[in-house]
VEXGUBA-648207 format. One record per residue (C-alpha): residue number from 1; x, y, z. Coordinates in Angstrom, 2 decimals. Each point is the difference from the previous one (the first is absolute). Layout:
<atoms>
ATOM resi      xx      yy      zz
ATOM  NUM       X       Y       Z
...
</atoms>
This chain:
<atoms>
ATOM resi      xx      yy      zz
ATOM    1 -141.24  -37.55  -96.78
ATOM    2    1.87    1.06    3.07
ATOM    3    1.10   -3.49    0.73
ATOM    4    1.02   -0.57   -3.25
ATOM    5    2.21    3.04    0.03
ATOM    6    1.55   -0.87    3.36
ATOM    7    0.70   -3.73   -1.14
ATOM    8    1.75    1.31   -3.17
ATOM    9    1.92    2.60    2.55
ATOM   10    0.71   -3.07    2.17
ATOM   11    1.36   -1.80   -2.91
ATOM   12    2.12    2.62   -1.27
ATOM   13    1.51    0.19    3.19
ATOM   14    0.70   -3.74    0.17
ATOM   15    1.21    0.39   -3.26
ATOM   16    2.79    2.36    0.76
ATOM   17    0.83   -1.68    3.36
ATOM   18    0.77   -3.04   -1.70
ATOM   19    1.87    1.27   -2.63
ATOM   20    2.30    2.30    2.20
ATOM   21    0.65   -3.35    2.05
ATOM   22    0.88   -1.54   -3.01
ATOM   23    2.48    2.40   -0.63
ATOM   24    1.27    0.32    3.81
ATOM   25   -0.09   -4.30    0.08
ATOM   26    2.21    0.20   -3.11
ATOM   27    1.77    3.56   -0.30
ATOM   28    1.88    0.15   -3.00
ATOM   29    3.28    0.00    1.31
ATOM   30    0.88   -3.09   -1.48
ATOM   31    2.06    1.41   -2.84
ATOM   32    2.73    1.48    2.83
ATOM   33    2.49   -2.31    1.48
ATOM   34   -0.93   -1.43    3.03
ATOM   35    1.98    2.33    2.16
ATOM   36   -2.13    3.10   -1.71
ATOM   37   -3.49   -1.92    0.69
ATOM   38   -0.91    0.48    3.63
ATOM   39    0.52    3.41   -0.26
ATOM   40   -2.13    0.20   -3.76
ATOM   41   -2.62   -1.53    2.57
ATOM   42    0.22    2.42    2.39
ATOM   43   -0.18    2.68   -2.16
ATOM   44   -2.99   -1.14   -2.44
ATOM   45   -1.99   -0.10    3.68
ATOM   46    0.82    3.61    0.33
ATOM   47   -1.25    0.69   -3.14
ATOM   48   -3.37   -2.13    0.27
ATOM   49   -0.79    1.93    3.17
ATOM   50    0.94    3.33   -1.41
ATOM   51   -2.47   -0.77   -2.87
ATOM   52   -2.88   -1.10    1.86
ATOM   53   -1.19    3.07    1.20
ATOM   54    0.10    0.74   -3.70
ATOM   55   -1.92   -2.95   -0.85
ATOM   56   -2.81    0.15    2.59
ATOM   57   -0.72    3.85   -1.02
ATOM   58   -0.21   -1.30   -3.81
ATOM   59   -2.41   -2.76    1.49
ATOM   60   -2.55    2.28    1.36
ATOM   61    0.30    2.41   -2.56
ATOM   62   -1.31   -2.56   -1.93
ATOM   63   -2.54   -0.95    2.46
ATOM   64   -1.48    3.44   -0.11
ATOM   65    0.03    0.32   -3.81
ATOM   66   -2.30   -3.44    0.14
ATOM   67   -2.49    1.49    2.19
ATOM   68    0.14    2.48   -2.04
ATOM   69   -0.87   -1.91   -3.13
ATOM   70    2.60    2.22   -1.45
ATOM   71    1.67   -4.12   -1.32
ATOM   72   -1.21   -3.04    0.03
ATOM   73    1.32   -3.59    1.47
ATOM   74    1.92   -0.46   -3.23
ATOM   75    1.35    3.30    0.35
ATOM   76    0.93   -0.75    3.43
ATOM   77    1.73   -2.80   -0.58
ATOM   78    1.68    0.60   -3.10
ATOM   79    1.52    3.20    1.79
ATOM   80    0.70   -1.40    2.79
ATOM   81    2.30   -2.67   -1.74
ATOM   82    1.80    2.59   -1.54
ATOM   83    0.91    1.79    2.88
ATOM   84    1.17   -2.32    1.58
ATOM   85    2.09   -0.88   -3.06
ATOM   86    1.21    3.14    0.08
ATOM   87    0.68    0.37    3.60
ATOM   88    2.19   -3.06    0.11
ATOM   89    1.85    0.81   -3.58
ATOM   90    1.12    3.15    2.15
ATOM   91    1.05   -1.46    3.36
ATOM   92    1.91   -2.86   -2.54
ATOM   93    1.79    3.18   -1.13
ATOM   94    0.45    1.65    3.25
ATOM   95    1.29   -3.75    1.41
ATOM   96    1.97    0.04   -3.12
ATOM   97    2.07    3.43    0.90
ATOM   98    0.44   -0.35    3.64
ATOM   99    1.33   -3.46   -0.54
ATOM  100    2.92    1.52   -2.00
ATOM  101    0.63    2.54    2.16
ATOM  102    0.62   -2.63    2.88
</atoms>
């Protein structure tokens, strides 16, 4: 059961890495004018590595809570999904308000 739990950990982790390189591959910046998207880039990087400290903690939360048996892998999944829904609707917001500001 251990290595099951690890795998799914693994994958979750996977998971997330490839869809915050999604996001860093393909910021979305490409609604400002090209002048305004380097520094979009630049600043959706700061807020990807301000979140993941954020992100990881919420990951082995999670982890521990499994062990636990306190949820199950659908559980784990299905919040895990929305978090990171929710993380990214919120630094799409915070991207959002420094961009005007600039």
């Amino acid at each position: 059961m251990k290595l099951r739990q690890r795998s799914l950990v693994f994958a979750f982790f996977l998971l997330l890495i490839a869809y915050s390189t999604a996001w860093t591959a393909d910021p979305p910046c490409n609604r400002y004018p090209p002048a305004k998207q380097s520094r979009c880039a630049e600043i959706w990087k700061e807020l990807n590595d301000q979140d993941a400290p954020i992100i990881a903690q919420f990951g082995l939360d999670q982890q521990k809570r499994r062990e636990e048996g306190r949820i199950d892998a659908r559980q784990h999944l299905a919040e895990n999904m929305a978090f990171i829904k929710h993380v990214t609707q919120k630094r799409l917001e915070r991207l959002r308000a420094r961009m005007e500001q600039e």
